[in-house]
GUGU-485931 format. One record per residue (C-alpha): residue in one letter; x, y, z. Coordinates in pm, whole numbers, plus 50000, padded with zeros to 5 digits. Each point is the difference from the previous one (the first is absolute). Example, Ala and Ser with C-alpha at 12.3 -4.5 7.8 and 13.67 -1.06 7.14 Angstrom:
<site r="a" xx="51230" yy="49550" zz="50780"/>
<site r="s" xx="50137" yy="50344" zz="49934"/>
This chain:
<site r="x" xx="95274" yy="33805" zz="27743"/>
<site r="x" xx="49728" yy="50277" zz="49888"/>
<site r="x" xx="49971" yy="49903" zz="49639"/>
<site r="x" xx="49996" yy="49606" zz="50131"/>
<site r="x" xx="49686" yy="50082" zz="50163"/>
<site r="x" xx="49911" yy="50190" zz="49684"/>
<site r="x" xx="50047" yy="49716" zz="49834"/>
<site r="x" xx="49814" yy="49761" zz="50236"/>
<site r="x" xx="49713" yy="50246" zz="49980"/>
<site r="x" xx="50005" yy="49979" zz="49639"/>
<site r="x" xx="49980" yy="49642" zz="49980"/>
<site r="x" xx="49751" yy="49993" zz="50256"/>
<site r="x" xx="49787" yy="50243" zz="49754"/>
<site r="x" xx="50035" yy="49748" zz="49753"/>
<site r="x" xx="49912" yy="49711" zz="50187"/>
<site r="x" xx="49710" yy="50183" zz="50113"/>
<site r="x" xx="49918" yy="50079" zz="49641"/>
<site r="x" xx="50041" yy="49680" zz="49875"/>
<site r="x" xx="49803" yy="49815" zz="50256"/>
<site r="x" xx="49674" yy="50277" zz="50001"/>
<site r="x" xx="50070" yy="49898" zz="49551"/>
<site r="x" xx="49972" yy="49672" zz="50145"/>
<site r="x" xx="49712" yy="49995" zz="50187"/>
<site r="x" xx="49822" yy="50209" zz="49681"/>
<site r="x" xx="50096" yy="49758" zz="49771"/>
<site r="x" xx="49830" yy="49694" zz="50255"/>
<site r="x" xx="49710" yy="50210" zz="50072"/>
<site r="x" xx="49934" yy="50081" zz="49591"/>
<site r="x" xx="50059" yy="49598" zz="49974"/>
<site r="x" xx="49768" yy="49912" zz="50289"/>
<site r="x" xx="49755" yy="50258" zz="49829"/>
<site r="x" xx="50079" yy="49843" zz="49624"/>
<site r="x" xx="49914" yy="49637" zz="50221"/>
<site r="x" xx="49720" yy="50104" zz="50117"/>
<site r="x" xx="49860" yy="50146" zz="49676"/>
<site r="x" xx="50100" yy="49703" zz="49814"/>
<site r="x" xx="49830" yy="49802" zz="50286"/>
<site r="x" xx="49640" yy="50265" zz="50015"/>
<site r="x" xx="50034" yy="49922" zz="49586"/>
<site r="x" xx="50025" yy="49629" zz="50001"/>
<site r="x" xx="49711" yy="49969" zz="50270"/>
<site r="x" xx="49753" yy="50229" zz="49789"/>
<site r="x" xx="50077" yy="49782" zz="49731"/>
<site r="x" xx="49941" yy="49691" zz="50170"/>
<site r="x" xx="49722" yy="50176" zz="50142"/>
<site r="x" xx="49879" yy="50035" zz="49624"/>
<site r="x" xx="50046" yy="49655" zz="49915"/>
<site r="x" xx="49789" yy="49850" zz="50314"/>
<site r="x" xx="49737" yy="50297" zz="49874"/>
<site r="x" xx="50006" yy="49899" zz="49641"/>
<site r="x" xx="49970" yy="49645" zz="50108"/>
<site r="x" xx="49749" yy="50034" zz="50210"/>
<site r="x" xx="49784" yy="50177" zz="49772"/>
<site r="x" xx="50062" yy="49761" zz="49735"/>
<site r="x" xx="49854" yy="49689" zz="50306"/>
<site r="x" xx="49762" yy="50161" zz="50011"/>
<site r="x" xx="49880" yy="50065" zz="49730"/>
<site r="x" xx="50031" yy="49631" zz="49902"/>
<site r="x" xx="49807" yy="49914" zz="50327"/>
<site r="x" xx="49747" yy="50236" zz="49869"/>
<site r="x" xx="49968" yy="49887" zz="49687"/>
<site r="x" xx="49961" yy="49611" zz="50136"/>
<site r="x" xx="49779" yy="50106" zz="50292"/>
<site r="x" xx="49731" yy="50168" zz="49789"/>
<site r="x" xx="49993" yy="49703" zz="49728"/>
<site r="x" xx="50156" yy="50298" zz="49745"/>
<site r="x" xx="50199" yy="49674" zz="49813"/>
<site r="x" xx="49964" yy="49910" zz="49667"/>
<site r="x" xx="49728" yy="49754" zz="50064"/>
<site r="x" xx="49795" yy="50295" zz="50167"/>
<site r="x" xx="50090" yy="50270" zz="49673"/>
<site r="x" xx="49900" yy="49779" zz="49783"/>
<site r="x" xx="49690" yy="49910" zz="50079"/>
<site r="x" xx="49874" yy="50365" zz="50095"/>
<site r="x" xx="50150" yy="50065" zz="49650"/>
<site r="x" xx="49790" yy="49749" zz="49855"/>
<site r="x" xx="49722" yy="50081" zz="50161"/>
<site r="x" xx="50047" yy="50433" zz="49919"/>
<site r="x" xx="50060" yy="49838" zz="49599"/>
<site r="x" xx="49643" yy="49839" zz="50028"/>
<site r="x" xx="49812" yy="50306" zz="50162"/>
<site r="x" xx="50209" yy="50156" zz="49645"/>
<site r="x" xx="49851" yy="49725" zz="49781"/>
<site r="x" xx="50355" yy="49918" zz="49881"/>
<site r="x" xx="49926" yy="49665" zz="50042"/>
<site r="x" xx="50338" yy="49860" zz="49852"/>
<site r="x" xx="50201" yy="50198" zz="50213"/>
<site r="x" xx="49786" yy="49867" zz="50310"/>
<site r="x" xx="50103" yy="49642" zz="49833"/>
<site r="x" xx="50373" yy="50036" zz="50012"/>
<site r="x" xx="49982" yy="50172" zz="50362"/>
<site r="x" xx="49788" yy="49681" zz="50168"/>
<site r="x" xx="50229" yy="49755" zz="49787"/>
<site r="x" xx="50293" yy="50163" zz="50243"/>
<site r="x" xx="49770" yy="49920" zz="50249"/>
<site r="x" xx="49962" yy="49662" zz="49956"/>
<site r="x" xx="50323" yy="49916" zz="49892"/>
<site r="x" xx="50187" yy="50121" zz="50284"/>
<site r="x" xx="49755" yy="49793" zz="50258"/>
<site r="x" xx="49864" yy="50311" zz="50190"/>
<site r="x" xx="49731" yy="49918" zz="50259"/>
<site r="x" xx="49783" yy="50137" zz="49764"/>
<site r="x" xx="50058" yy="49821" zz="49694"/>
<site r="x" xx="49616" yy="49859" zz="50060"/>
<site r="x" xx="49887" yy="50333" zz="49944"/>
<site r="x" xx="50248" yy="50086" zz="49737"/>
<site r="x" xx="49913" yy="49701" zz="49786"/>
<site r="x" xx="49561" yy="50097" zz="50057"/>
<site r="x" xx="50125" yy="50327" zz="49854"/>
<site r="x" xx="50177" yy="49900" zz="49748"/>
<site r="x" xx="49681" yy="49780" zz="49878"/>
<site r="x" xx="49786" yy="50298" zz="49999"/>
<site r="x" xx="50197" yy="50209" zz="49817"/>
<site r="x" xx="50114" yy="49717" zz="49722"/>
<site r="x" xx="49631" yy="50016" zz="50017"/>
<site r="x" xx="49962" yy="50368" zz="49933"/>
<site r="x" xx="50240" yy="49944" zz="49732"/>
<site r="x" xx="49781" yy="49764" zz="49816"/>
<site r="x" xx="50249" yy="49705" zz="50069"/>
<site r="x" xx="49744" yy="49778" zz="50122"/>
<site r="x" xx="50176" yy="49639" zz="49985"/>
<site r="x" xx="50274" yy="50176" zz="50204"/>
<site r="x" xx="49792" yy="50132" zz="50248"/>
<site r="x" xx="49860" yy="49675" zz="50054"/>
<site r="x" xx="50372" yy="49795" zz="50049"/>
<site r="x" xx="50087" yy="50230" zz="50267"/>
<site r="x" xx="49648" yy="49995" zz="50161"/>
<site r="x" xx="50070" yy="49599" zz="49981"/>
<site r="x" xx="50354" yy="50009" zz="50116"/>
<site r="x" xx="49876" yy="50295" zz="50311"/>
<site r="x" xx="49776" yy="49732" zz="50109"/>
<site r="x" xx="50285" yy="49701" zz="49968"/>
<site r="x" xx="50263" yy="50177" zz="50170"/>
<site r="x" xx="49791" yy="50146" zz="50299"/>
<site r="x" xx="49761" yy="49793" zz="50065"/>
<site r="x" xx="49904" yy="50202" zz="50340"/>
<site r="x" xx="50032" yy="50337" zz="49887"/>
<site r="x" xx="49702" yy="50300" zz="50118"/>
<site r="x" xx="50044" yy="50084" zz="49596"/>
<site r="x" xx="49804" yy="49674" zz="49859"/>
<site r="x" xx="49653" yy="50083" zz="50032"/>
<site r="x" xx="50098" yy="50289" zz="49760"/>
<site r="x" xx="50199" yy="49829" zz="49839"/>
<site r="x" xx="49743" yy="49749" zz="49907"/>
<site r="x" xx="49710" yy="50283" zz="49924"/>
<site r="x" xx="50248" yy="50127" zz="49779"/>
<site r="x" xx="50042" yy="49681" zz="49819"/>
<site r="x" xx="49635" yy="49981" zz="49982"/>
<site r="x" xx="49988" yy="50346" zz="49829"/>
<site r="x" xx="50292" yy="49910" zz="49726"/>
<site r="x" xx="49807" yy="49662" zz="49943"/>
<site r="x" xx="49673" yy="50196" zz="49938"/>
<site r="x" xx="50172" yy="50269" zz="49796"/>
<site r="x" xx="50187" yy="49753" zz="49740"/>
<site r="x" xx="49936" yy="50067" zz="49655"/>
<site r="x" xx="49916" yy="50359" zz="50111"/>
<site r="x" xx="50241" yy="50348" zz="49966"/>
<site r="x" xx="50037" yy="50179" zz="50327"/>
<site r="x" xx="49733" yy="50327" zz="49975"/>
<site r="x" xx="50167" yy="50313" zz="50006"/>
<site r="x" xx="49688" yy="50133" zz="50158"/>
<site r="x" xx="50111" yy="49826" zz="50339"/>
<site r="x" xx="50276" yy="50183" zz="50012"/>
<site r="x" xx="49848" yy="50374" zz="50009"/>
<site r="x" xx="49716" yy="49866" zz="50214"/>
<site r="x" xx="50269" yy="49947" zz="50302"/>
<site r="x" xx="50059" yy="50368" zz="50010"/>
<site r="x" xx="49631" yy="50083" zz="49998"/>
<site r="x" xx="49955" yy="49750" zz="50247"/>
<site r="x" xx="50262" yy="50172" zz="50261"/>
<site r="x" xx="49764" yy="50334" zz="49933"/>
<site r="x" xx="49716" yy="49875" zz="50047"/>
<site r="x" xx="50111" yy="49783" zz="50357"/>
<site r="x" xx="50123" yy="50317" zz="50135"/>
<site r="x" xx="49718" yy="50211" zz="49955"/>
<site r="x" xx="49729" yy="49724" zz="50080"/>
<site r="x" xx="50156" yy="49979" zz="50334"/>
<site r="x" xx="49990" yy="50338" zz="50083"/>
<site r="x" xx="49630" yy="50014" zz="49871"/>
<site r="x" xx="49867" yy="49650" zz="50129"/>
<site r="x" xx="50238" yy="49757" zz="50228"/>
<site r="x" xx="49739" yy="49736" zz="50012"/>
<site r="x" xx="49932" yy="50016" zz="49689"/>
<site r="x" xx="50395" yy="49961" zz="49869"/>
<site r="x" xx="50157" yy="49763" zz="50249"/>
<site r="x" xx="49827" yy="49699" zz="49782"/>
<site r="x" xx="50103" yy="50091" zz="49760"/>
<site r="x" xx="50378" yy="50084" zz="50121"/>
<site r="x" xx="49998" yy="49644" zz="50154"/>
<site r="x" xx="49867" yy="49839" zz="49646"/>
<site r="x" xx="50296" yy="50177" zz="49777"/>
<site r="x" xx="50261" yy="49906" zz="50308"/>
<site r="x" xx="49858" yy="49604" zz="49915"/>
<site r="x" xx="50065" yy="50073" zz="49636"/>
<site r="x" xx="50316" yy="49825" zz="49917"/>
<site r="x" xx="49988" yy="50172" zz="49637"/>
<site r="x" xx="50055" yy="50349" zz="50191"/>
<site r="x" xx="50359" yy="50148" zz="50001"/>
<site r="x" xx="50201" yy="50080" zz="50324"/>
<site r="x" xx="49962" yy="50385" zz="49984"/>
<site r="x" xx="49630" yy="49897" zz="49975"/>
<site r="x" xx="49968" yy="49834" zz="50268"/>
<site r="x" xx="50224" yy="50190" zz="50205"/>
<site r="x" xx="49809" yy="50269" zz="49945"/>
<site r="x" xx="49682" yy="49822" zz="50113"/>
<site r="x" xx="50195" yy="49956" zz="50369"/>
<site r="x" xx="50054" yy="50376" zz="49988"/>
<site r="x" xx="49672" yy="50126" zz="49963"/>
<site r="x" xx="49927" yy="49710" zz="50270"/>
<site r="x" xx="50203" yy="50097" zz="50236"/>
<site r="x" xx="49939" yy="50416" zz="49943"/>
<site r="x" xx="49619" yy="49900" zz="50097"/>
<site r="x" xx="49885" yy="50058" zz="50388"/>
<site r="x" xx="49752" yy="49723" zz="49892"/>
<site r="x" xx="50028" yy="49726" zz="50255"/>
<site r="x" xx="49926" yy="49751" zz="49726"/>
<site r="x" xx="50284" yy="50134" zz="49777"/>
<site r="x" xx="50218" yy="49992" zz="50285"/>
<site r="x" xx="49894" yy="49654" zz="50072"/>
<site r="x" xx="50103" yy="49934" zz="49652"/>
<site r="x" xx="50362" yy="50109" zz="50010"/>
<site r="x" xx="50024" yy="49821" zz="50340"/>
<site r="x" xx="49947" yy="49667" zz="49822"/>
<site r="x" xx="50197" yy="50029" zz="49747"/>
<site r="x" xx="50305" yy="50114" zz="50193"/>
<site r="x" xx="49915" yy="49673" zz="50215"/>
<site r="x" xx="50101" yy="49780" zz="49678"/>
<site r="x" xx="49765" yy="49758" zz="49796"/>
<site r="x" xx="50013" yy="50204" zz="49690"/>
<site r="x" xx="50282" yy="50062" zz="49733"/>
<site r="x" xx="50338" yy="50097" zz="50187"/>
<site r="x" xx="50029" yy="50316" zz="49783"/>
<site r="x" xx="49658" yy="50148" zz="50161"/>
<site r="x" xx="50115" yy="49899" zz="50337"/>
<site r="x" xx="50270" yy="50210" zz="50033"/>
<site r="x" xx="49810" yy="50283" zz="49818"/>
<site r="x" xx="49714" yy="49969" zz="50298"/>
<site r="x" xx="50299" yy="49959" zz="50277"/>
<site r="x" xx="50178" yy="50323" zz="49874"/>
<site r="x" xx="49636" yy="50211" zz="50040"/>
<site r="x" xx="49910" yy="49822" zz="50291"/>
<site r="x" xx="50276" yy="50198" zz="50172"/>
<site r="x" xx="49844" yy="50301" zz="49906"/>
<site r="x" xx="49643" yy="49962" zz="50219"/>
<site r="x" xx="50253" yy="50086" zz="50308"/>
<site r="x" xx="49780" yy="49811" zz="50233"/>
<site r="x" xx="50024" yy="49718" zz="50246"/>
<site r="x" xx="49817" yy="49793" zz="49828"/>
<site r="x" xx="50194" yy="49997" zz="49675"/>
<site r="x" xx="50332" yy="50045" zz="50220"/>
<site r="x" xx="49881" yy="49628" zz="50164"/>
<site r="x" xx="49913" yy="49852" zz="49639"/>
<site r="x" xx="50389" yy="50084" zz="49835"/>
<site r="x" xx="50148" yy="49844" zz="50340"/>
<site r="x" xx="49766" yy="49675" zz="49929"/>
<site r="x" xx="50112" yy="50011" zz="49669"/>
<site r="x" xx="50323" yy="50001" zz="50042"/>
<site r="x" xx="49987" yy="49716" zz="50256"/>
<site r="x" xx="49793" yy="49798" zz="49789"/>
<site r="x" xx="50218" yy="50002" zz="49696"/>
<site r="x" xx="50391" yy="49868" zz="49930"/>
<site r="x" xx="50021" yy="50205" zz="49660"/>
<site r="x" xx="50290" yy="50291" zz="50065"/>
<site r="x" xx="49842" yy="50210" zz="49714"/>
<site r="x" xx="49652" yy="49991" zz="50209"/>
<site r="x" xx="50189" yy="50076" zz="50301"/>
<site r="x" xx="50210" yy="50265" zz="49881"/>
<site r="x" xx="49663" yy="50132" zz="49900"/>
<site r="x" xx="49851" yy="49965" zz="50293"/>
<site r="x" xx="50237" yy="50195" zz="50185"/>
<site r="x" xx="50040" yy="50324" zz="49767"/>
<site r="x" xx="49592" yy="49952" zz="50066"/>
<site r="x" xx="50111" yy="50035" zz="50330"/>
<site r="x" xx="50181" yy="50268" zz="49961"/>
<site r="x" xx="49765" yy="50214" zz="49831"/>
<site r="x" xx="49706" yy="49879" zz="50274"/>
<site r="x" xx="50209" yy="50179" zz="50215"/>
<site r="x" xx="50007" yy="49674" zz="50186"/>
<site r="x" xx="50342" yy="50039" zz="50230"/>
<site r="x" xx="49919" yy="49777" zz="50283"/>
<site r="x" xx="49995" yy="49698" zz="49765"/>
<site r="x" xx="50293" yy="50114" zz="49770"/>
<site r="x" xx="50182" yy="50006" zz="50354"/>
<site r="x" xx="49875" yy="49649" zz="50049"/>
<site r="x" xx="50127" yy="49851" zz="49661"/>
<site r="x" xx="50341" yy="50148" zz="50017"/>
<site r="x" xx="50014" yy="49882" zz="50403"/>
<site r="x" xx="49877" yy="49642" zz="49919"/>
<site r="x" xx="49986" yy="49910" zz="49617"/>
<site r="x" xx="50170" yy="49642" zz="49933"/>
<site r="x" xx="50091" yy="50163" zz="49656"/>
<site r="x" xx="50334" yy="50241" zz="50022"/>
<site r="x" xx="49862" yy="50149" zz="49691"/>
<site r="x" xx="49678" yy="50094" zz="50131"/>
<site r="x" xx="50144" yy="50127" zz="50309"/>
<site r="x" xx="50267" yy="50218" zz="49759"/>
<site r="x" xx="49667" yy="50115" zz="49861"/>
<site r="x" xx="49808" yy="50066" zz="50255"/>
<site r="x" xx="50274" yy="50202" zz="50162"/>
<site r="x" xx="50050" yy="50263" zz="49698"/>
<site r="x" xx="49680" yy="50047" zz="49951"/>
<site r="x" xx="50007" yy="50086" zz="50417"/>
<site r="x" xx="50262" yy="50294" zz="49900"/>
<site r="x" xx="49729" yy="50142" zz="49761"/>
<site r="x" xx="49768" yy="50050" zz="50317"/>
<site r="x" xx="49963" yy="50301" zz="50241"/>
<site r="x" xx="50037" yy="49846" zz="50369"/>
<site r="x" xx="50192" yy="49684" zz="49875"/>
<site r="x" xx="50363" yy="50068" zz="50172"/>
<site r="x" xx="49925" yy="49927" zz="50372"/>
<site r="x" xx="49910" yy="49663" zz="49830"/>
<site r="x" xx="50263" yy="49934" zz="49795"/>
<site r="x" xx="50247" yy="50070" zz="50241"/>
<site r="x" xx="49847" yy="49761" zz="50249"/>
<site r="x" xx="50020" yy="49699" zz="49687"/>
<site r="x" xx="50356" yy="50074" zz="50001"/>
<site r="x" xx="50029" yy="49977" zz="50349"/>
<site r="x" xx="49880" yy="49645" zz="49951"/>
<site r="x" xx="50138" yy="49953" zz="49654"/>
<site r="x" xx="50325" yy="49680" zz="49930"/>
<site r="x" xx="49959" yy="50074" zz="49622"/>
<site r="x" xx="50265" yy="50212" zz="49907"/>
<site r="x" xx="49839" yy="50058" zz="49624"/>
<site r="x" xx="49681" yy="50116" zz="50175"/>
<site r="x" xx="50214" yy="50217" zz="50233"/>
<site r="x" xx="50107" yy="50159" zz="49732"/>
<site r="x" xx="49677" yy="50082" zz="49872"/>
<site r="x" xx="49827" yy="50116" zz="50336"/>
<site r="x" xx="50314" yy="50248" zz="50029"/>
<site r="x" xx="49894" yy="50066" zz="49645"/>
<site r="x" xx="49671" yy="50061" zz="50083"/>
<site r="x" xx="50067" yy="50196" zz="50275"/>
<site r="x" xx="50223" yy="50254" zz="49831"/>
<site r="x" xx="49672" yy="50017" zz="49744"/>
<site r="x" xx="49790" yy="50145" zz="50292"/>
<site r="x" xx="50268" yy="50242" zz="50089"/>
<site r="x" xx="50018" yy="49802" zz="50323"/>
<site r="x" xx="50330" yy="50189" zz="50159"/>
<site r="x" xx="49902" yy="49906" zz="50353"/>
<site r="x" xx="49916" yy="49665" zz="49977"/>
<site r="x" xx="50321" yy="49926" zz="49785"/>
<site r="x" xx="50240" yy="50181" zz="50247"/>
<site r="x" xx="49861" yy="49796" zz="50274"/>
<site r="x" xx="50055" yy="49663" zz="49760"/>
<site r="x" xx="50351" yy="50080" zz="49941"/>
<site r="x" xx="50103" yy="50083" zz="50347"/>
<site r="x" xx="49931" yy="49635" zz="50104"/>
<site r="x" xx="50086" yy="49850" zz="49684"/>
<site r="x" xx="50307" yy="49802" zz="50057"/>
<site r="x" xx="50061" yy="49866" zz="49628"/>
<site r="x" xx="50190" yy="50244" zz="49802"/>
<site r="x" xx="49823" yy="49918" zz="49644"/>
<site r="x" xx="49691" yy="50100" zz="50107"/>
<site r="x" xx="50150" yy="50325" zz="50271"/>
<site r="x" xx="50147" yy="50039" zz="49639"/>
<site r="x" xx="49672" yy="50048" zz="49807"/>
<site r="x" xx="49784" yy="50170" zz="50299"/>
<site r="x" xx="50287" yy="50275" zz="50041"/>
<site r="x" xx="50019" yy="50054" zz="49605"/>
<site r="x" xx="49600" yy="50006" zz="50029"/>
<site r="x" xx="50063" yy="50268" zz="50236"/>
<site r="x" xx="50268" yy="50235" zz="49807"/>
<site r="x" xx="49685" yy="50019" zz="49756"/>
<site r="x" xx="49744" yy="50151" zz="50239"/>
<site r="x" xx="49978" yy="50364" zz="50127"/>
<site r="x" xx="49914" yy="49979" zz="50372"/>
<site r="x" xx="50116" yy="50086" zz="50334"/>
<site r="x" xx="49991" yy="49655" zz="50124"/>
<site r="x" xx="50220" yy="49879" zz="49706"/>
<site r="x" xx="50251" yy="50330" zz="50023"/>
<site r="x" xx="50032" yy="49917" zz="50365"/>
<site r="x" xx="50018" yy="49637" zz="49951"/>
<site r="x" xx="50271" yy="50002" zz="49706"/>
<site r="x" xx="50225" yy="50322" zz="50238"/>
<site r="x" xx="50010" yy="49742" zz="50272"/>
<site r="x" xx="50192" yy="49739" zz="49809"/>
<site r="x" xx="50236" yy="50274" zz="49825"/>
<site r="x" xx="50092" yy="50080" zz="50389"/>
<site r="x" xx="50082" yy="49638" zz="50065"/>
């Protein structure tokens, strides 16, 4: 009887052994589980990161007109302000050949520097075809000056002289209106006439503009932002405008951009915007805009401002656009905006978008984020 009850005991040992190896073996499995499962979710978490990051940096790319259309051009243009005049050929031909809203202002530069090049018969084909082809575009008065100015010239080699007197000229501009504003702005508005002068020229002329506290000056760069001239020194004189930080100017870039239906004026417009300082209307655009795009736009430029997140997190609020969700939470996790993004994601009720606020908030060092992302570890 004793060494049955030995024997029971033994067994029982056993049993006992084996079932605490048991439940070892389930918890290492439920532990291996689990780190399998923490791995494939950081992973995944990786992937949604890496794809997001790659949107958008597309969307940024589209939003701020950085396409090949847009390189191009500015290359062409940076190739004439070089005097590599075949270079600034082959860059506008890309231009033009791939339709870009401003294949107008492609082909006028791709006149004048066939022109530069001494290629006169060219230079007057594509000042014909310019004129053919776009029979309303802001580029034909210069267009046809130019013309004018090849006619005259036939027969006659370009003077190398012209070329060295640009950079005297962009000397002698900036120190004349240091010395005497009344006595430059004239002359500033005769060479920004001049359709012979080069875009870093007359780029420059908008500059020393817009640097002047002369009312006149200002008055100057006012009306060219407001269109009528060339395209090219528009945008130059929207892009400064933003810099006089007043309400005045502030009230000019929102007329502009209400006046026009060109994306590349209204993208400029809004980095004007931007750089005015000008939230309330930003706000405005990305509430109201008919464009998605411009709204997209006006929105990251928002996340670049101090003060911006109480109003981005009202727009999503109000937001159906799912893209541009995205991009306020986007914007918001640009201003650091832990508060306004915990309150977002405790009433947001679809998960791709709880999704991207919460991963927002594993990447921001605050209380309100700690708190917020302890909470739904306790759930």
């Amino acid at each position: 009887m004793k060494a049955m009850k030995r024997w029971v005991g033994i067994v029982a040992i056993v049993a006992a052994g084996a079932t605490r190896a048991k439940a070892q073996n389930d918890a290492a499995e439920q532990a291996r589980d689990a780190t399998r499962q923490a791995q494939e979710q950081a992973r995944e978490a990786a992937r949604q990161a890496t794809e997001q990051a790659r949107e958008l940096a597309r969307q940024i790319r589209v939003n701020v007109g950085v396409n090949r259309g847009g390189d191009d051009y500015r290359s062409g243009q940076s190739a004439i302000d070089r005097r590599d005049y075949d270079q600034a050929v082959k860059r506008f031909d890309r231009v033009i050949n791939d339709k870009s809203t401003r294949a107008d202002g492609a082909m006028y530069w791709k006149a004048y520097s066939l022109y530069k090049l001494g290629r006169k018969p060219d230079a007057q084909t594509v000042l014909a075809d310019l004129e053919k082809q776009f029979p309303q575009s802001r580029w034909l008065n210069d267009a046809r000056a130019l013309a004018a100015e090849v006619r005259a010239s036939t027969g006659q080699p370009t003077s190398p002289e012209s070329e060295s007197d640009e950079e005297l000229k962009l000397l002698a501009m900036n120190s004349l209106m240091q010395q005497d504003a009344d006595r430059a702005i004239p002359l500033l508005e005769k060479l920004l006439a001049d359709p012979k002068n080069s875009p870093n020229l007359k780029g420059r002329a908008i500059f020393v503009l817009a640097q002047s506290k002369s009312p006149k000056a200002r008055q100057i760069v006012l009306q060219y932002a407001k269109g009528g001239t060339n395209p090219d020194a528009q945008l130059r004189a929207i892009e400064y405008l933003g810099t006089f930080r007043s309400d005045e100017s502030s009230q000019a870039l929102s007329d502009v951009y209400a006046s026009t239906t060109d994306p590349v004026v209204k993208r400029t417009v809004i980095r004007g915007l931007m750089v005015a300082r000008a939230k309330d209307r930003l706000v405005q655009i990305a509430k109201s805009d008919q464009d998605v795009n411009m709204r997209r736009e006006a929105i990251q430029y928002l996340g670049g401002m101090q003060a911006a997140e109480v109003d981005l997190a009202e727009i999503y609020k109000t937001e159906s656009n799912m893209e541009l969700k995205h991009s306020l939470i986007q914007s918001l996790f640009a201003r650091q905006a832990a508060k306004q993004l915990v309150d977002l994601a405790r009433t947001e009720t679809n998960p791709e978008l709880k999704r991207d606020i919460v991963r927002m908030l594993t990447m921001i060092k605050s209380k309100e984020a700690a708190d917020y992302l302890e909470d739904l570890i306790k759930k």
